[in-house]
Structure formats: C-alpha cells, structure tokens
C-alpha positions in Angstrom: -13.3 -12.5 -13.8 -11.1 -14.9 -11.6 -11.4 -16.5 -8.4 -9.0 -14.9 -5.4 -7.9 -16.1 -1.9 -7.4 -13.7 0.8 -5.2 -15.4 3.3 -5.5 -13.4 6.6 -8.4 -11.4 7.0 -7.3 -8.6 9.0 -7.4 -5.0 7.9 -5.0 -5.5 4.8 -6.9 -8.7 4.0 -10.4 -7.0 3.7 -9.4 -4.0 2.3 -7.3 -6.4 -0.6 -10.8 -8.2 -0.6 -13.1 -4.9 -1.1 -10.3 -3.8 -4.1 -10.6 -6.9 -5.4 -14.5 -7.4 -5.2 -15.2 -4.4 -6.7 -13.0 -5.6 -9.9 -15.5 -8.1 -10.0 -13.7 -11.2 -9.0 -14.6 -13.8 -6.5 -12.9 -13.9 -3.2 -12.5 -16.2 -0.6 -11.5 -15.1 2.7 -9.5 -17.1 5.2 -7.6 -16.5 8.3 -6.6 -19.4 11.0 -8.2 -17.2 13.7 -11.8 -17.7 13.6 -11.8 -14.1 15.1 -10.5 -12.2 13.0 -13.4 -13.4 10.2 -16.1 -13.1 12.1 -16.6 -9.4 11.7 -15.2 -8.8 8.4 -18.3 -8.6 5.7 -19.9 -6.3 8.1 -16.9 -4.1 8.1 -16.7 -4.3 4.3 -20.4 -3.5 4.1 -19.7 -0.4 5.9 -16.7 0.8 3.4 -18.7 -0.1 0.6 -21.5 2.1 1.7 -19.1 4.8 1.7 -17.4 4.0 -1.5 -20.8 3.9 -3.3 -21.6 7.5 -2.0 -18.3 8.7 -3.3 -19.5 7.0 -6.7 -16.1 4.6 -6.3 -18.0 1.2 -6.8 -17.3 1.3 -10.5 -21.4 2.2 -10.5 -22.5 -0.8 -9.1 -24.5 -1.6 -5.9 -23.2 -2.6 -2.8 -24.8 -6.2 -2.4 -23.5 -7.1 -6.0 -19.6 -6.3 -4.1 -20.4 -8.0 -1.2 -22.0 -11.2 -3.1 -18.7 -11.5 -4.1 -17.2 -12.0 -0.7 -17.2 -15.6 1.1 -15.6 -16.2 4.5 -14.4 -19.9 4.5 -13.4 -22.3 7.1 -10.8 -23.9 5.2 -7.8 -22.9 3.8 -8.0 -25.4 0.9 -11.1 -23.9 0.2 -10.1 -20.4 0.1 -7.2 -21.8 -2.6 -9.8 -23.9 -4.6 -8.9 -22.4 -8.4 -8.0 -19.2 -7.2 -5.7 -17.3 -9.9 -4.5 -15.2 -7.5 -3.3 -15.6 -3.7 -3.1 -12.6 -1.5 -0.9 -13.6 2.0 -1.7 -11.0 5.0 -0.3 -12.4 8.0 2.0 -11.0 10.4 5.4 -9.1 9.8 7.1 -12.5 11.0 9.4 -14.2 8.6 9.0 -17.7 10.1 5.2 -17.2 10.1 5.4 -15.8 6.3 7.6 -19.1 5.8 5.0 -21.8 7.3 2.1 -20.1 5.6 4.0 -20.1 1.6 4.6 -23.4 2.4 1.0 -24.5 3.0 -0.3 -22.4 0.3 2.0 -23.6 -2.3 1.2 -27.2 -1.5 -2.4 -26.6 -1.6 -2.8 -23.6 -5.0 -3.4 -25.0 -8.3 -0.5 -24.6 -10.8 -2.3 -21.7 -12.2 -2.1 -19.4 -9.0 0.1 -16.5 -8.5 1.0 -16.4 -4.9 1.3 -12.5 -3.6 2.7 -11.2 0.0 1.4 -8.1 1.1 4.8 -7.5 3.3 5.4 -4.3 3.9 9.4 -4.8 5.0 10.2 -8.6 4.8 11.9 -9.6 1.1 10.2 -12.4 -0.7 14.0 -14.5 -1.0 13.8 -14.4 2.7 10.5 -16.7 2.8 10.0 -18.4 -0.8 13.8 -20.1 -1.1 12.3 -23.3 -0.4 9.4 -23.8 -2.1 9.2 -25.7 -5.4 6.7 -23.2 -6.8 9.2 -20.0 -5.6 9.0 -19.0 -9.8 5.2 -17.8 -9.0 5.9 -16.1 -5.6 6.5 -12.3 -5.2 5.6 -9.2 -2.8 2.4 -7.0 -3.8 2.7 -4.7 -0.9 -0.2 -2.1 -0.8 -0.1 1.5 0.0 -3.3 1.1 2.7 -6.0 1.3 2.5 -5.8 0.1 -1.2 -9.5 0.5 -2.2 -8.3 4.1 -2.3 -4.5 4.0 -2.7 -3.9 2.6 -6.4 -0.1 2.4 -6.4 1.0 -1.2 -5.0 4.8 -2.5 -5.4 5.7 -5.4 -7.1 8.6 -6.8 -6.0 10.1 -10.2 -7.4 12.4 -12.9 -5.6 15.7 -13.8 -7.3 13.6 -17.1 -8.9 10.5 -15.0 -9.6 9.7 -16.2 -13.0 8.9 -12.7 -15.8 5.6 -14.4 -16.4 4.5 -13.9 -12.8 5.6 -10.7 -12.9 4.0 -9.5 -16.2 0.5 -11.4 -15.2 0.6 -9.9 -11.8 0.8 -6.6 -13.3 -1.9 -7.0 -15.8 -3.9 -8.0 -12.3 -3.8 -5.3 -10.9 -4.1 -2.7 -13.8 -7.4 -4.5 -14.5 -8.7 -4.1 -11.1 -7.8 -0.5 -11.3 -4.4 -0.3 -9.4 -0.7 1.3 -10.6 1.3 -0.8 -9.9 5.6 -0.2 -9.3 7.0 -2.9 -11.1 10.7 -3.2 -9.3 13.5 -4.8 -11.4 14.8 -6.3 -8.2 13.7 -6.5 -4.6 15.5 -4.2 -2.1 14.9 -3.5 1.4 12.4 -1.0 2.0 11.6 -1.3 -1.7 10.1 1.3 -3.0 7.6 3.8 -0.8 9.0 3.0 2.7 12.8 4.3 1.4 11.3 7.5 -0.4 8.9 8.1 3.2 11.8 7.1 5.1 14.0 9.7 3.5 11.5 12.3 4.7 10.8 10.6 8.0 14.6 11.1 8.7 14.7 14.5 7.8 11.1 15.5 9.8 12.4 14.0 12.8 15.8 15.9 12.1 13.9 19.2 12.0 12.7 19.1 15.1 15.0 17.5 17.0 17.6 20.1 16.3 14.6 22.7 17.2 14.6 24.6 13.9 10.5 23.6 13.4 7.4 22.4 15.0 5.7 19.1 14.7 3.0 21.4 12.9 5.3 23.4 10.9 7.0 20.2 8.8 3.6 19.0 8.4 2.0 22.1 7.1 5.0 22.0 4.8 3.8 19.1 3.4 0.2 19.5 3.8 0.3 22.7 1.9 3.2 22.8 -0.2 4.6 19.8 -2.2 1.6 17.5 -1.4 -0.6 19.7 -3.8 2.1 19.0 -6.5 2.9 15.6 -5.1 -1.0 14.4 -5.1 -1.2 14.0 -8.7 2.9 14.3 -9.9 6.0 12.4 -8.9 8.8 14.0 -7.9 10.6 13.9 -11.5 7.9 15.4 -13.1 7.9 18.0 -10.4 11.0 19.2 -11.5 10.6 18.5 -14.9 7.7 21.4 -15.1 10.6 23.8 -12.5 12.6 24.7 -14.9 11.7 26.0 -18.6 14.4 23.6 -20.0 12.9 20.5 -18.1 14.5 18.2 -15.9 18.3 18.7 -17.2 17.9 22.4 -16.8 16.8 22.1 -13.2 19.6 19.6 -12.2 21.5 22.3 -13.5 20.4 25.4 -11.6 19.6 23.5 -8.1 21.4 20.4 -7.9 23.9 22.4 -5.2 21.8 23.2 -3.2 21.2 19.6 -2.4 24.6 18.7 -2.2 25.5 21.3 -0.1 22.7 20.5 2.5 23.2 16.8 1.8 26.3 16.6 4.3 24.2 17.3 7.2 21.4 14.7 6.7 24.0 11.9 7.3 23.5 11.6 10.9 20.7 10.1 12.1 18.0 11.2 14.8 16.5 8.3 17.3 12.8 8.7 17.1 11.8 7.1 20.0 14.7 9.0 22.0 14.2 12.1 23.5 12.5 13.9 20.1 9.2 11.7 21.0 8.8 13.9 24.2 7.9 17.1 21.8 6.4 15.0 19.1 3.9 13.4 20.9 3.2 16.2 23.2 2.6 18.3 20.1 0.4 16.0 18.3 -1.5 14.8 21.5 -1.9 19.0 21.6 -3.5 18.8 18.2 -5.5 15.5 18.6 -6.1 13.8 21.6 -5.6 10.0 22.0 -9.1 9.5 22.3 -9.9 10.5 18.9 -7.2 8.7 17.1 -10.5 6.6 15.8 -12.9 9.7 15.0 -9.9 10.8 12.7 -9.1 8.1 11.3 -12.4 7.7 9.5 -11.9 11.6 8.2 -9.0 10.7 7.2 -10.6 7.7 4.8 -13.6 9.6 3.7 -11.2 12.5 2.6 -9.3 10.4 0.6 -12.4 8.8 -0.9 -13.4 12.7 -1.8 -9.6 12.8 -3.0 -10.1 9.5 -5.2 -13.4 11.0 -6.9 -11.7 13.9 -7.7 -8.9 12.2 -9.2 -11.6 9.9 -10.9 -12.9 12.9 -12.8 -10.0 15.0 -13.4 -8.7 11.8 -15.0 -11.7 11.3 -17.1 -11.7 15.1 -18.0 -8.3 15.1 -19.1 -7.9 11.6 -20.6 -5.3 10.7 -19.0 
C-alpha cells in the first residue's frame, strides 16, 4: 500500500480520497482553504456508511477506511512520500499552473503527479516544470467510488513509465481506466456525452420530443445495453455477422441523418425556456439535493449488482 496526497479537498478530492482509502492506501488531504477541510471526514464517514451497506467497502469496516484519512495543514505534508498526487482545484489554467508548480518542487522523485481536470489539457499547465515527464490528467467520471472508468490522458513529455504505473494504480484500486494515446480536447467521455448533448438539445429545440421523451430514450433503451457494454460491442452482438456485418446493413442510415446534426443548437438560448420548465415540472429546485442522494444510492445498488454479476460470470 502507498501513501497518496489529495490536493483540494472539495467534492472530487474526497470522493478521490474515499476510492483511494478503500484500496487501502494512506491519504493525506490538503486544500489552501481551511474551509473546505473542515467538514470532509464527516462527509466521507457518511458515504462510507452507505458503501458498507451496499457491501462496496471491499468487506472491511468503516473506521479501518476512515483511519486511513488525515486532513493536514501543510501542503509539504500532504506530499511527504506520497507515490501518488491527485490535484482538484479549480477549472482555471493559471491556478492548475501555480499549484503543478508547488507540488512538483515539493513531491519526492518517486511521485506521479495526476490532474483531475475535466476540460483543461495537461500541455497547457505542465510545459514548465522540470518534472513534466511524471505529470498527466486522471480525470474521474464522479463520483468515482462508484464510477470505475477514469481517463488517462498524457502531455506531449509524459514519460510511458508514468503512464503504465498510473494505470497499474488504478486497476489495483479497483478502477478501468481509458488509457489515451494522446490528449485531445474533451478527451474521451465529455466528446462521446457531448455528441449526445448536441443531439438532445437538437431534439427538442426543433420540437420533435420532450425533455422526458429523449431521456426515457435513454433511460430505458440503450442505457440497459450501455450499463454493462460499450457501444462497439453493442453492435458487435446487432448483427449475426458481428460488427462488419452491421456497418454493413446500417451504416446509411447514419450517414444519411448525419447531414442534419452539423448545425448546432445554443443551450442556453431560447431551448432552456422548455428545458428547464420541463424538468423544474418533473423536479422542483428545491429537491435538487433529495435527488441527488437517490441518485448516489442507486448507483451504489447499480455497482453491487455489477459486483456480482461480475463475480458470477468471471469476468
């Protein structure tokens, strides 16, 4: 087991911090804002308790997770022999730029220092560092106590070790990680959600379906296929031939329709009047919160059952 810093302890930094804990390494927590620690085991405590119930603790107890966890005063501290450094501060590339540079002056040779950027590319804030061959994105799919899948995405200078061990990290600690060849905006999940983003907001814009029709689409069509295949293997198992054989019978249909999904709807233009209206319909503001916490435990449900399917199947 290794030591680990969390730098920013926000909500990507403790749910990093509960992933990690529950691999069994030691994690230090740091964030400049004294506020944004001071209520962060308590808040781990509580998705622990719910992890445990969900049997997602890898069968061990709460307080052995949590005795893993140590908020820190110091940044040096937090980097003291750590292995592995996970950066969570704001989507700002000048803040991403200060903060690389402290940590890299400050991490042992050893330490592989991570980004949990969701949009910003790692060239864009490790160029200047002397240590830029151990620097790369590990965004997470949140939260990622639940989510497994987490992109790696390497710099220009990111050195093959860094990759390879950072991808033996997080295998170990139970995550699947997308190992890109080279980094590219969006990277991976936000360009395949954006695609169908795009096209959601198309739909109803141009008034041929509901905010609650495109979501039932998805909710109960391809998400039941989607939850436990990709979208290759989706079409792989479509056709009795496999994938060539369904390229073959569909692919026009795609290109036909593709024509028409050039043009671009704004989202916060005039479409936001229905969407909001229709979700605020369906949920009001007020229990954005209450839902959100369904929305976690369901996934924990959905992670059990994966857990076991998995284990029945041997996959």
């Amino acid at each position: 087991m290794a030591n680990v810093a969390i730098v920013g302890s926000g909500f990507i930094g403790r749910a990093w911090a509960i992933s990690f804990a529950r691999a069994g390494h030691d994690m230090r927590m740091w964030d400049q804002a004294p506020a944004a620690t001071s209520g962060a085991r308590d808040y781990i405590a509580g998705v622990l308790g719910d992890l445990a119930a969900n049997d997602l603790l890898r069968g061990q107890a709460v307080d052995a997770v949590l005795g893993r966890i140590t908020i820190v005063a110091e940044l040096g501290e937090a980097l003291a022999d750590a292995v592995h450094v996970q950066e969570n501060t704001p989507e700002n590339l000048e803040v991403k730029r200060d903060v690389f540079s402290r940590i890299d002056a400050l991490a042992g040779p050893q330490a592989v220092i991570a980004s949990s950027t969701s949009a910003l590319l790692p060239s864009k804030f490790t160029d200047h560092l002397q240590g830029r061959h151990r620097c790369l994105v590990v965004h997470p799919i949140n939260p990622p106590y639940l989510i497994p899948a987490a992109e790696v995405v390497p710099a220009p200078w990111t050195s093959a070790e860094t990759v390879e061990r950072t991808r033996a990290f997080l295998v170990e600690a139970g995550h699947a990680p997308l190992v890109m060849k080279r980094e590219l905006d969006g990277f991976i999940m936000n360009r395949l959600q954006g695609a169908l983003l795009e096209e959601a907001f198309r739909l109803v814009a141009d008034g041929y379906a509901s905010v609650e029709d495109v979501d039932t689409g998805l909710r109960e069509g391809l998400a039941l296929r989607w939850s436990f295949m990709g979208p290759f293997e989706t079409i792989d198992l479509n056709a009795p031939g496999g994938v060539r054989d369904y390229v073959e019978r569909y692919q026009t249909i795609y290109s036909n329709i593709f024509p028409q999904m050039l043009r671009r709807v704004d989202w916060a233009g005039e479409v936001m009047q229905t969407v909001e209206a229709e979700r605020r319909k369906r949920l009001p503001r007020e229990e954005l919160g209450d839902r959100q916490v369904w929305r976690d435990r369901r996934l924990m449900a959905l992670a059990a059952h994966k857990k076991k399917s998995d284990q029945e199947f041997g996959r």
